[in-house]
Steps between C-alpha positions, in 0.01 A plus 500: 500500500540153678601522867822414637597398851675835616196680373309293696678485802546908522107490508440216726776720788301837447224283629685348811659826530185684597438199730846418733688762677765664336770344667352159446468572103865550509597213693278247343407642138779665371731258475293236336578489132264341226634241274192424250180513393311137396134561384380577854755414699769797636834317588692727796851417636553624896847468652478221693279197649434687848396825298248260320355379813425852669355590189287221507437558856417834551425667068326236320158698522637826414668268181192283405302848514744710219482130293133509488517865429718472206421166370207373632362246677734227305785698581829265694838577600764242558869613691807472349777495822894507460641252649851508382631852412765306192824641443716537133500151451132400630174652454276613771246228615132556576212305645096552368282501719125498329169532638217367413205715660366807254494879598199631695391835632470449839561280813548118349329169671757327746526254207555833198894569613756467293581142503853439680800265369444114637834352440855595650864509301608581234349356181602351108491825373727650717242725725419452879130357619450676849338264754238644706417223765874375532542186747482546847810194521672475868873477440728422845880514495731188529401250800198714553170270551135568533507401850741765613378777263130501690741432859663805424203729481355524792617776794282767508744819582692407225813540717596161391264399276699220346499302870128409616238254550488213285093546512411808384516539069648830332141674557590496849793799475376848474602658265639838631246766307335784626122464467479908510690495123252447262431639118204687631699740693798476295501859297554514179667793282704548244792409742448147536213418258727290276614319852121440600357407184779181496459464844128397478573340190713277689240474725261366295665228347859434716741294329339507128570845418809663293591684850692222715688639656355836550714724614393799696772774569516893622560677785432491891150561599360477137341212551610209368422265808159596470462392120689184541267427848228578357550270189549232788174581648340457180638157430396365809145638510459367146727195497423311790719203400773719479821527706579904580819603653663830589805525584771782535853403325645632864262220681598217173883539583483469862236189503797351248734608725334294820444208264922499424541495852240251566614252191145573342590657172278206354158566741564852409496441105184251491278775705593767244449267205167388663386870433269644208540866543799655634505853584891592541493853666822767479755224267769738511551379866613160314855716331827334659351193634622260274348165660168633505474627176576132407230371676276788389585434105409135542210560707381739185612266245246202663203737596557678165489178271203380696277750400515650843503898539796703603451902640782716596579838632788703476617810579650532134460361187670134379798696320585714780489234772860403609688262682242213321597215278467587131307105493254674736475846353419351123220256697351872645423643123365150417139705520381830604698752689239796554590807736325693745540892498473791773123579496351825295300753682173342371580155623612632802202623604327205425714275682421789837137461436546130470653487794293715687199330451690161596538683875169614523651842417360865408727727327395836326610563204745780499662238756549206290587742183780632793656169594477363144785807435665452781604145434547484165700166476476212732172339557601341868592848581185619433301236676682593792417882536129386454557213778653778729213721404265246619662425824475852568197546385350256738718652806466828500093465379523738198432530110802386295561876345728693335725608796502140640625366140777758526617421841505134439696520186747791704682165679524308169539684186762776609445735164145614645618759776880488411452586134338757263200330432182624266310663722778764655607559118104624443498724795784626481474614146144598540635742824758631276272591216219590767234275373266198687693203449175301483444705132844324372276194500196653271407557165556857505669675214629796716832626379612508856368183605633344167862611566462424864369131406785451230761672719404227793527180225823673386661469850323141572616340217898662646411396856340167489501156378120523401439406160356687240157353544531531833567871509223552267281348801610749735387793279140393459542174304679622185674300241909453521449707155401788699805473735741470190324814363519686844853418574623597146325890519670530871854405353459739187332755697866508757682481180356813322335682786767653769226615764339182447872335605480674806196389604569137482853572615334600812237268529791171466657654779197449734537121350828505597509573807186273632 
């Protein structure tokens, strides 16, 4: 029986399955859909041009592997992308993109990628040639000369960085980064993986990828400044040539503020269009201020159609943002909006023994596994307790343990003392059914402990915000499907069992009150 493309495709992702993280095969596999099957060449269609790139830029192993697997060595793959959804009266358009190299089994020659679209626009047929090297053309607003443009970037502090020596060129203004952000101790989990792995994209090639802008949005103290710094950093280690900036949208509308006042609107313009990366932190700060949102969207539209890259932050994503002009908001979406996510456990404890080492820091164990469920949300948070741990550390000339960890998260995170918490839920359950609480942790199949153990999830799961997982780590590292088990006998057993009622009856009073 000959083979056809979805045959072949279903076998090429139970390769890459076994290969990428689940959440990753999801992301990036499942939505690609195959479209044919010439000789030895599998077409696929992905949703969109930016989806193509990361593919390209972070899966094209893991695909050239499952090609050579199930079609050998002369196996190819060409992209189909949609580039015009259609409607009733107009078909859907699509750009191919081929390649050229074969399939291989391992790690290719720098030369033995997938070879990458040369031309830009769209083309006869109706499809869309992505350019990877676009032009790196300077484009100045009206009355704007070459002359003022390299006057206007010159003041170090930035304060007024549109008034300065007529000496010093654009290289001249720093360009507002943190050195300490970096990729290398940027942390990477399933929270912000999808953030990072455009982030260094961007990196890598800034201004020539499918993600200009990049948007970067989530909460406070998830950190967002860090990625976007850190991409920054990057640029400028690798990119010497290159102009960097960083600026917060707060610090943008009061320099355009000062240069109303001053009659510099023009100075102002020519240094921001004299940039090659700019870093635009917290852009929901730019809602309600009409005039410089106008000088924002044309300071986009010249960076953007020079080839020049654009990185945001936000506390929300484009759709939510309000108070911005619709102009500016369809300019946001233009390229990737990617969205960092509270921390899990895991990468929280990374990101403590990341930081740790960073201070020069020694922290047991049982105290990082502590803190990492004591602060389950915000990263800056976190950094803090272990920066106050430190300082008193160093003062008071002791170990960083358990009791310290507790006292220093006491004056920040009120649910520690104020709260039911995990630990008082184990003793006091393991009191009440007179066993060692230390045995609700074991592997022992006790019918006493057992009850005990699943009588302490039971109230946990009532008492706290812990998740599943994470209650499953209290109780000697079992799985959420253990906790779901455990808290289902405990409500059947008060159901069906009237001493049994009593029992925990009693015991949530003790909850209760504390």
């Amino acid at each position: 029986m000959p083979l056809d493309h979805h045959t072949l495709w279903a076998d090429c992702l139970r390769v890459i399955r076994a290969e990428v993280g689940e959440q990753s095969f999801r992301t990036w596999f499942e939505p690609i859909v195959p479209v044919e099957l010439q000789g030895k060449v599998l077409t696929i269609q992905v949703p969109s041009v930016y989806f193509y790139e990361f593919i390209e830029e972070n899966y094209v192993e893991e695909l050239k592997r499952a090609l050579f697997k199930e079609l050998g060595p002369e196996g190819r793959l060409e992209y189909s992308v949609v580039v015009d959804q259609g409607n009733a009266q107009a078909p859907a358009r699509a750009m191919h993109l081929p390649t050229s190299r074969k399939a291989g089994p391992g790690p290719p020659a720098a030369d033995n990628r997938f070879q990458q679209p040369q031309q830009q626009g769209y083309n006869q047929n109706g499809g869309y040639n992505r350019n990877t090297s676009a032009p790196n053309a300077r484009h100045l607003v009206a009355g704007a000369t070459p002359a003022s443009a390299a006057q206007a970037a010159a003041n170090n502090t930035l304060r007024n960085p549109f008034d300065a020596a007529k000496t010093m060129d654009r290289h001249g203004v720093p360009s507002q980064l943190n050195t300490t952000y970096t990729f290398d101790n940027y942390v990477e989990g399933d929270c912000n993986r999808l953030a990072r792995s455009a982030g260094l994209a961007v990196a890598n090639k800034p201004g020539t990828t499918a993600f200009n802008p990049l948007m970067v949005y989530g909460g406070v103290g998830l950190g967002k400044t860090h990625l976007v710094q850190a991409i920054g950093n990057h640029i400028k280690a690798t990119n010497t040539d290159k102009f960097v900036l960083y600026v917060s949208a707060e610090k943008f509308t009061n320099q355009f503020i000062e240069s109303l006042q001053r009659n510099a609107v023009q100075d102002f313009a020519n240094f921001y269009l004299l940039v090659d990366v700019l870093i635009l932190d917290d852009v929901q700060f730019l809602a309600n201020k009409g005039k410089t949102q106008e000088m924002f969207f044309h300071i986009f539209n010249h960076l953007h159609q020079g080839g020049r890259q654009i990185v945001m932050t936000s506390d929300r994503p484009p759709r939510e943002l309000s108070g911005l002009e619709d102009r500016l908001l369809s300019r946001f979406k233009w390229g990737l909006t990617a969205d960092v996510q509270s921390p899990d456990f895991e990468t929280r404890i990374a990101i403590i023994q990341n930081k740790a080492l960073q201070d020069g820091m020694e922290i047991a164990p049982q105290v990082v596994e502590y803190l990492a469920h004591s602060v389950p949300t915000n990263v800056r948070e976190l950094e803090g307790v272990l920066t106050t741990l430190l300082a008193q550390s160093v003062l008071t000339r002791r170990d960083i343990d358990l009791e310290m960890a507790k006292g220093a998260l006491r004056h920040i995170i009120e649910e520690v003392e104020a709260e039911v918490n995990v630990d008082f839920i184990q003793k006091t359950v393991a009191d009440f059914f007179g066993v060692p609480v230390g045995l609700l942790k074991e592997k022992t199949r006790k019918k006493e402990i057992v009850t005990a153990r699943q009588v302490a999830m039971y109230f946990t799961k009532e008492h706290t915000n812990h998740s599943l997982k994470t209650i499953g780590y209290h109780f000697g590292g079992r799985d959420h499907a253990t906790v779901i088990h455990s808290v289902q006998t405990v409500s059947d057993l008060v159901d069906s069992d009237r001493k049994f009622r009593e029992q925990i009856s009693e015991l949530r009073k003790r909850f209760v009150q504390k």
